[in-house]
C-alpha positions in Angstrom: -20.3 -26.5 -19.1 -18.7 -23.8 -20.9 -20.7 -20.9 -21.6 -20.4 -17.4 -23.7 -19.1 -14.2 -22.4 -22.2 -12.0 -22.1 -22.6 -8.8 -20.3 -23.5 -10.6 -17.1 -20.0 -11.9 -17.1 -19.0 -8.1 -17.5 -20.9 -6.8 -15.3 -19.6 -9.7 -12.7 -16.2 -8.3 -13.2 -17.4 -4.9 -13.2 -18.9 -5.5 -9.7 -15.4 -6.9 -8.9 -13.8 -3.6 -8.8 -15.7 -2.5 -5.7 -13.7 -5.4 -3.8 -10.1 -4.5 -5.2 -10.6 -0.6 -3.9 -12.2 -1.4 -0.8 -9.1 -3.6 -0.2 -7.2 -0.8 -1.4 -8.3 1.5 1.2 -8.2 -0.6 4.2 -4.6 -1.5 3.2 -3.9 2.0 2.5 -4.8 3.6 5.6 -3.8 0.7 8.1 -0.5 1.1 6.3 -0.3 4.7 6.8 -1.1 4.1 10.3 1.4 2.1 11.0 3.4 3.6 8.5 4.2 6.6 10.3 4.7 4.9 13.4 7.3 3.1 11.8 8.9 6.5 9.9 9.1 7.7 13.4 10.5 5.0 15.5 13.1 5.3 12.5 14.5 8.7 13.2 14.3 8.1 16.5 17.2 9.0 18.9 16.4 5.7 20.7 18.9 3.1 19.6 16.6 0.0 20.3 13.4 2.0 18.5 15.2 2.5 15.5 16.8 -1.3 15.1 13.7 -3.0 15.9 11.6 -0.6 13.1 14.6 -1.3 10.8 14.7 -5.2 11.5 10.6 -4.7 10.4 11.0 -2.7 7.4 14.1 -5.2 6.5 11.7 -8.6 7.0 8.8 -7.4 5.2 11.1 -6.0 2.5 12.7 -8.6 2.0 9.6 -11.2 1.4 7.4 -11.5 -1.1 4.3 -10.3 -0.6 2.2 -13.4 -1.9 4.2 -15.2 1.1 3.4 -12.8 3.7 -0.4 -13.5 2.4 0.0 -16.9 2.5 1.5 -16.7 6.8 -1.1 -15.1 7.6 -4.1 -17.3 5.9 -2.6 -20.2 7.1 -0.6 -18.9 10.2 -4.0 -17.9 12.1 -5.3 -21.3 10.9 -1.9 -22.9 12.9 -2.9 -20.5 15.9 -6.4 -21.3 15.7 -7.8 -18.4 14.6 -10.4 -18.4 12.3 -9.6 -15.3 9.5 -11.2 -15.9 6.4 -9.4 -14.8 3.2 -10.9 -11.1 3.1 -9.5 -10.4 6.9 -6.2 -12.5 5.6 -5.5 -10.2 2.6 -6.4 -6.7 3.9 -4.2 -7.4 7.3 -1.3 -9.0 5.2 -1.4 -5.6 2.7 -1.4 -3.7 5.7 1.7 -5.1 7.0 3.6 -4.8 3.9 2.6 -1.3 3.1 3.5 0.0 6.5 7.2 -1.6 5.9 7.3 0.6 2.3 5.1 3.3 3.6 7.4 3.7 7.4 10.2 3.4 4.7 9.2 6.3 2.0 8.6 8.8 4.8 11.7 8.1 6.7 13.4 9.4 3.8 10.8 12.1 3.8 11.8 13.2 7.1 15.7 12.7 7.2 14.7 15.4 3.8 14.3 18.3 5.9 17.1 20.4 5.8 19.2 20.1 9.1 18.9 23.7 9.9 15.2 23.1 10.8 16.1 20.5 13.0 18.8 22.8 14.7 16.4 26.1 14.8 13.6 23.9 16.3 16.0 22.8 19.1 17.2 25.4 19.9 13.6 27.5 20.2 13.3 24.4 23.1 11.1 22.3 21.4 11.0 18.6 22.3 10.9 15.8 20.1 6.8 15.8 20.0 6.8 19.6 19.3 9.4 19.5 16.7 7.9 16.7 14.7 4.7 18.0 14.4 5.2 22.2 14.0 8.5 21.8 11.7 9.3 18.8 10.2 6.1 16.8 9.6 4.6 19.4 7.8 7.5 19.7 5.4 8.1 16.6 4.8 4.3 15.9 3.5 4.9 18.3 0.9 7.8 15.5 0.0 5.9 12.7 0.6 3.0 13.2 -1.6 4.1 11.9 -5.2 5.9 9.1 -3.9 2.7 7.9 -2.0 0.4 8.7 -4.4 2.8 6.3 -6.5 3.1 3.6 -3.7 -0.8 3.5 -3.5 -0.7 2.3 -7.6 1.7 -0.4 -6.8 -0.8 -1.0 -3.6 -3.8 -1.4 -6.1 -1.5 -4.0 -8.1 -0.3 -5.7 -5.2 -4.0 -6.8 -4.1 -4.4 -9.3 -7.1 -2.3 -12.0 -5.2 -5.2 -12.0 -2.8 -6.7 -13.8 -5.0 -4.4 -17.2 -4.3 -6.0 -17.2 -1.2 -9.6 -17.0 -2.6 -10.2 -13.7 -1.6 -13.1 -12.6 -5.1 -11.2 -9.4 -6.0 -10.7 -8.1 -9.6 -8.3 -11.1 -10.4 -10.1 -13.4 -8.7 -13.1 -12.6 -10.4 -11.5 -12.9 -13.7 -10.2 -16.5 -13.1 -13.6 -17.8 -12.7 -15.1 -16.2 -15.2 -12.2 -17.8 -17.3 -13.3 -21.2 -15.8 -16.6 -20.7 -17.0 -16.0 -19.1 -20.7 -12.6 -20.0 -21.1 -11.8 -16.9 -23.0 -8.6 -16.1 -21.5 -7.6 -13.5 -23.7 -10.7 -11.2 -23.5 -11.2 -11.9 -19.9 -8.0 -11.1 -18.5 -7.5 -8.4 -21.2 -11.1 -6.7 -19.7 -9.3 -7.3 -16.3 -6.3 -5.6 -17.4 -7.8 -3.0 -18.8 -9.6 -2.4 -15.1 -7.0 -2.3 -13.5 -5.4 0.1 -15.9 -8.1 2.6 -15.3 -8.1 2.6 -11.9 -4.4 3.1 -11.5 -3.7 5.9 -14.8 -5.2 8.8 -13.1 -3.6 7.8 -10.0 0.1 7.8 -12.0 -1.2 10.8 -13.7 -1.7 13.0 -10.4 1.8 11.4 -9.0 3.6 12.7 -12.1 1.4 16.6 -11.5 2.1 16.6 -8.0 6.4 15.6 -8.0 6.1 18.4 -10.9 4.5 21.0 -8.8 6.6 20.4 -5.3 9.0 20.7 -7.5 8.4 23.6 -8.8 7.6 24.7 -5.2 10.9 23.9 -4.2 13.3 25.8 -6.7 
């Protein structure tokens, strides 16, 4: 039976949010995680390190996302593992954002002038030493924007959870659709969600590339 759109149908989708930034989060940080693991192994000087992290970066790259979600729902199925959809999407995100994440910051690190590199060597510091006194902590102050702008795409990228019935923002819209079938001011509320929970996100990107750049003139 088809029913009005009333507050309670705005307040379901309200509620929603919660579920798309907690999402958000967990993808976030396991794919930082693994992210910089990844950045690493990619400027290794170990031959083997750096091909297998490229071959990673190069497969989950070169997929789309929504069928990365779907290998994962129904490849743990096939293996006989029982991981419902929320478990599904957040360790699927993960996996991709480490790829782009691992990706971003390699570029971050290869950034720092090769001087550094040189001085740090030569002062006898080891590879450990050298990542994390000289080059790490200038290549965060590179790293920033474009994270803070991979985290907006990240926010984006969890409504294809919802094909695998994860109840995220999306997902939440579709059946309130089912139920009103208002498409047009459902998914325009859902759009407009979405909208403010990525602006001020774009907005601090934009600040922060301005000010590093700034910093670096």
């Amino acid at each position: 039976m088809i029913r009005a759109f009333s507050y309670n149908e705005f307040l379901f989708l309200l509620s929603a949010v919660q579920w798309t930034l907690a999402l958000s989060a967990i993808a976030f940080v396991g794919g930082a995680t693994v992210g910089l693991v990844i950045a690493l192994a990619r400027t290794s000087d170990i031959k083997a390190v750096r091909l297998a992290a490229t071959g990673y970066i190069q497969l989950f790259q070169g997929t789309p996302l929504l069928m990365q979600l779907f290998l994962v729902f129904f490849g743990a199925t096939v293996m006989g593992l029982d991981l419902n959809p929320w478990a599904a999407a957040a360790l699927g995100l993960t996996l991709n954002a480490s790829a782009f994440l691992g990706e971003i910051w390699r570029g971050c690190i290869q950034a720092v002038p090769r001087g550094q590199w040189e001085a740090a060597s030569a002062l006898g510091l080891r590879y450990p030493g050298l990542m994390r006194y000289v080059i790490l902590p200038q290549a965060v102050k590179v790293a920033v924007p474009p994270t803070v702008g991979f985290l907006v795409q990240l926010i984006k990228s969890t409504s294809l959870a919802a094909i695998i019935g994860f109840t995220e923002l999306t997902r939440a819209g579709q059946i309130v659709n089912n139920a009103t079938f208002q498409p047009f001011l459902v998914f325009g509320i859902v759009a407009v969600l979405y909208f403010l929970m990525c602006w001020p996100l774009s907005l601090l990107s934009a600040r922060l590339e301005r000010r590093y750049a700034l910093a670096t003139r």
